[in-house]
C-alpha positions in Angstrom: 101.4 25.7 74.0 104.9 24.1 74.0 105.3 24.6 70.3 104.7 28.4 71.0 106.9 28.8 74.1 109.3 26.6 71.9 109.9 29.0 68.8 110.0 32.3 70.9 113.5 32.8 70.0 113.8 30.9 67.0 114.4 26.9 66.3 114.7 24.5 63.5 112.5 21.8 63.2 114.5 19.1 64.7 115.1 20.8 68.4 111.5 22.0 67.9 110.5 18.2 68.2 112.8 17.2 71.0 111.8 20.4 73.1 108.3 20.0 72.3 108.9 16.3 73.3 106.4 15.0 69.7 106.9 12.6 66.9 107.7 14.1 63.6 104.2 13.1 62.5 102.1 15.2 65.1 104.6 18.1 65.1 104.2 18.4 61.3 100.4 18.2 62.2 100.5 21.2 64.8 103.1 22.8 63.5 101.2 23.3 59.6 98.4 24.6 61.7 100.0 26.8 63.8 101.9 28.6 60.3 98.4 28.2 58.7 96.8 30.4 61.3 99.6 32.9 61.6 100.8 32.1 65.1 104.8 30.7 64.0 106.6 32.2 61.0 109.7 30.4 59.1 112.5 32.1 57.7 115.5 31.3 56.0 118.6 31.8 57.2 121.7 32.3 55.1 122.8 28.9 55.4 119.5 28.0 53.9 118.3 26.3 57.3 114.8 27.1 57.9 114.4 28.5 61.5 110.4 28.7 63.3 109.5 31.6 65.2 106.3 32.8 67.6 104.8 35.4 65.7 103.0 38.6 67.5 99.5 36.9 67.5 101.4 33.3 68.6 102.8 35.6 71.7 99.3 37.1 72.4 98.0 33.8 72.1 101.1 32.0 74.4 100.0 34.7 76.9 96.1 33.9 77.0 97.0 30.1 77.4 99.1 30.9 80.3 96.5 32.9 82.1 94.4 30.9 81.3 96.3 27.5 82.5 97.0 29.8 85.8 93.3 30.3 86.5 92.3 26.6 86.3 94.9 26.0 88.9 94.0 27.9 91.6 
């Protein structure tokens, strides 16, 4: 979920680990998925940085976990 909330504006790879507060090792993991399954896009920017972004079904799916997270605590 923090991976998703993470990239909804757009982040490299390096303050995507910090924010997301995960090694190098199980952000590759997650974040591999997560492109794999269409939830975070990269793109290139013109400086040839690669920049990770929530996709439309990664939003739908950040907004399900949320309600869902919100139900279990009340």
């Amino acid at each position: 979920m923090d991976i998703l909330g993470v990239c909804l504006n757009g982040v490299k790879v390096t303050h995507l680990m910090y924010r997301a507060n995960l090694s190098y090792s199980t952000l590759r993991k997650y974040l591999f998925e997560a492109l794999d399954k269409g939830l975070i896009s990269n793109v290139r920017n013109s400086d040839g940085s690669v920049v990770y972004r929530t996709t439309e079904k990664g939003r739908l799916v950040l907004g399900k976990l949320k309600e869902v997270k919100s139900a279990l605590r009340s």
